[in-house]
C-alpha positions in Angstrom: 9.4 22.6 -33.9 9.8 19.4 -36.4 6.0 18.3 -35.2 4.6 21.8 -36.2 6.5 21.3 -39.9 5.0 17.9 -39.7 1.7 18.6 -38.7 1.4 21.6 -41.3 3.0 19.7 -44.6 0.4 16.5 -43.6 -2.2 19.0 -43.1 -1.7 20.4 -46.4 -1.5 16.8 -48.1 -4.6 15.2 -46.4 -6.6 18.8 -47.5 -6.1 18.5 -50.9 -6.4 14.6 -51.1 -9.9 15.5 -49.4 -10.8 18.3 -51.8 -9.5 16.0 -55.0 -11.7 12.7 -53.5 -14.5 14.3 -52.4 -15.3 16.2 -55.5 -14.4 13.4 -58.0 -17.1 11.2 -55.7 -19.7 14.0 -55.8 -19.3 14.1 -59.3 -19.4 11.0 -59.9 -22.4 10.0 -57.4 -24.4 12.8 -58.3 -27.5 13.4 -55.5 -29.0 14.9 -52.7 -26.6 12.5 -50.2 -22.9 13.7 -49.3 -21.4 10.9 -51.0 -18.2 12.6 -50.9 -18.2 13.6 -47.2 -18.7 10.1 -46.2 -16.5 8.5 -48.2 -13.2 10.6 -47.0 -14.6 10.2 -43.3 -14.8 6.4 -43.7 -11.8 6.0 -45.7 -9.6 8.2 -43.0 -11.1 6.3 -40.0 -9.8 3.1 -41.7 -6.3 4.5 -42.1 -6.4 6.0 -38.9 -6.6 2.5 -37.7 -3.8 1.1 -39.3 -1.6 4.0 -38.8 -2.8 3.5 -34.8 -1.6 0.0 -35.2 1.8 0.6 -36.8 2.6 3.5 -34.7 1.0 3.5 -31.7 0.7 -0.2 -30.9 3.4 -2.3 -32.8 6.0 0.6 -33.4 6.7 -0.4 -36.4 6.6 2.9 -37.8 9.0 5.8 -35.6 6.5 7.2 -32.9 8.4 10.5 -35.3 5.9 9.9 -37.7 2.5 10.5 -35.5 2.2 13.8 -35.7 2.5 13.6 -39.6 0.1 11.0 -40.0 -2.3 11.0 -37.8 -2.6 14.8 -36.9 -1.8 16.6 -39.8 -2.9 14.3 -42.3 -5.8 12.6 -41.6 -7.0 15.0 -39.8 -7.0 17.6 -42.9 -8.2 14.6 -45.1 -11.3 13.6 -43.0 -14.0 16.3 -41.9 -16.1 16.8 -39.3 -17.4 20.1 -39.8 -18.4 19.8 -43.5 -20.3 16.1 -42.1 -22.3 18.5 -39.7 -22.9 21.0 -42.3 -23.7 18.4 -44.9 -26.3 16.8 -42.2 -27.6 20.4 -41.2 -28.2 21.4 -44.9 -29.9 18.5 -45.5 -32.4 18.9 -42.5 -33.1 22.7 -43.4 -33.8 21.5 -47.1 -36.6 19.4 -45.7 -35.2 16.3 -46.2 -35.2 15.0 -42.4 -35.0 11.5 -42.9 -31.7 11.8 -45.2 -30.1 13.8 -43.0 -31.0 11.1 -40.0 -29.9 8.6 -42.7 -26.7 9.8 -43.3 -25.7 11.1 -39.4 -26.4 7.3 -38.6 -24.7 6.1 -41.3 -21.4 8.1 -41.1 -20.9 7.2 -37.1 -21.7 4.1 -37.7 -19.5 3.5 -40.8 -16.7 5.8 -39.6 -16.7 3.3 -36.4 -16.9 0.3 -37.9 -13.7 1.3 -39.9 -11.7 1.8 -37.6 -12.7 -0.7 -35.8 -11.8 -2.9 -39.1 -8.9 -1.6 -39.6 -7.6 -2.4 -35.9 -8.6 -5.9 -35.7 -6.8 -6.2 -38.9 -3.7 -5.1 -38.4 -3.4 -6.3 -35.1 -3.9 -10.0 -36.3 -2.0 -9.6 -39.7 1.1 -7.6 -38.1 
């Protein structure tokens, strides 16, 4: 029952910490490219590194802590079905080669974060 509290209170906290980040970098990056999208996705694939790290790996944080973490908030706080909608809107719009761009770009980046953030942690803790 304590993982289902968990999982709903992170859930909560990664969904607005998405909704707050994404719209202060679509305001701020103004444009036809889902600036916002990208940078929650690539930002939570980093910390889903470190927190794999910490909890996972080292145990450094209480395996307790997981479901919090890992499930419930950054997986409220990163998206993949607003990156698909993003992608598909831009294709429909005409604008085929952004869209390409930015599916390309947010695997890749999203990847290479978490990929990042692993080797980092593992050498630093």
């Amino acid at each position: 029952m304590m993982s289902w509290l968990a999982i709903a209170l992170g859930g909560a906290l990664g969904a607005v910490g998405r909704y707050a980040l994404s719209g202060w970098a679509n305001e701020s990056f103004s444009g036809r490219f889902p600036v916002g999208t990208l940078l929650v996705n690539v930002l939570g694939s980093f910390v889903m590194g470190l927190c794999y790290v910490l909890i996972v790996e080292r145990g450094i944080l209480p395996s307790a802590w997981r479901p919090f973490v890992m499930t419930g908030l950054l997986g409220a706080f990163t998206t993949f079905s607003t990156y698909s909608l993003d992608a598909l809107n831009l294709w429909q719009s005409g604008y085929v080669s952004l869209a390409i761009g930015y599916i390309l770009v947010s695997v890749v980046s999203c990847l290479l974060a978490v990929w990042l953030a692993v080797a980092l942690a593992q050498r630093l803790i």
